[in-house]
C-alpha positions in Angstrom: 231.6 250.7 79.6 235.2 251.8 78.9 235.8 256.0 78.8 238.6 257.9 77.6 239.5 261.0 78.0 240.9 261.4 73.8 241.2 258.3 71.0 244.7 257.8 71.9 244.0 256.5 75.3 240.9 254.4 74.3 243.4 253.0 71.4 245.6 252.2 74.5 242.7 250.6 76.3 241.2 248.5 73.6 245.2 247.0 72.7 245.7 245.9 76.3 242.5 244.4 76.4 243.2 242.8 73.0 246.6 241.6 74.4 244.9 240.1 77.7 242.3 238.4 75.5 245.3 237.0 72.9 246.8 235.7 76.5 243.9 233.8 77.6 243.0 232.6 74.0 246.7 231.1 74.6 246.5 229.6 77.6 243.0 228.2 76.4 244.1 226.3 73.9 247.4 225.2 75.7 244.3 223.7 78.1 242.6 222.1 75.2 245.7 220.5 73.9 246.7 219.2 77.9 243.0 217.4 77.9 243.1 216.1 74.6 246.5 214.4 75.6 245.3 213.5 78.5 242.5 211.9 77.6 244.3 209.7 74.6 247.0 209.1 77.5 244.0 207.6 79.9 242.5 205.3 76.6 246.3 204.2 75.8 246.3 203.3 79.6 243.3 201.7 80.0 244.1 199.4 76.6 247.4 198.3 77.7 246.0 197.1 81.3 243.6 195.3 79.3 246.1 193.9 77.2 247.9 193.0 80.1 244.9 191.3 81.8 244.7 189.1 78.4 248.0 187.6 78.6 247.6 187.0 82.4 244.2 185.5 81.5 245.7 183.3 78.9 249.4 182.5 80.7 246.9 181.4 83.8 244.9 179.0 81.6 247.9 177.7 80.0 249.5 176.7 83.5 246.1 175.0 84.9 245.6 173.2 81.8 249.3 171.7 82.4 248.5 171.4 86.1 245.5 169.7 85.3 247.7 167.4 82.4 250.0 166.3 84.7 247.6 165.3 88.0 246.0 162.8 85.0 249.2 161.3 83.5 250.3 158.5 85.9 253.2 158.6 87.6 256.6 157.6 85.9 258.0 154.0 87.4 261.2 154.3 88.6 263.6 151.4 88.2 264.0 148.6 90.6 267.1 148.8 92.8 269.1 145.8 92.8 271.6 145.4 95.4 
């Protein structure tokens, strides 16, 4: 594994690996955190499209059903002209 030539330098050796591993514990957890948000962005996406598809959906029902309405209704008679 690691040799040292007295305890100060294997001191030396065991605090920079201590700082590298602090650093990467870091950055892991900065990794975590990004997915996590990430992930919660993608399910806040993903409900609002299908929101979005439901008021479509309904708006699109609403207009055939008034299409369909006013292809039944007969037509309004228009006055007579007199000259």
């Amino acid at each position: 594994m690691m040799t040292s030539d007295s305890a100060d330098e294997f001191v030396d050796k065991m605090s920079t690996l201590q700082m590298v591993a602090d650093h990467q514990n870091e950055i892991l957890d900065q990794v975590a955190a990004a997915s996590q948000a990430a992930a919660q962005a993608q399910a806040d996406a993903a409900q609002s499209a299908a929101d979005a598809q439901a008021t479509y959906d309904k708006v699109k029902d609403l207009i055939v059903a008034k299409q369909s309405t006013a292809k039944k209704a007969p037509a309004p008679k228009t006055p007579a002209k007199t000259k």
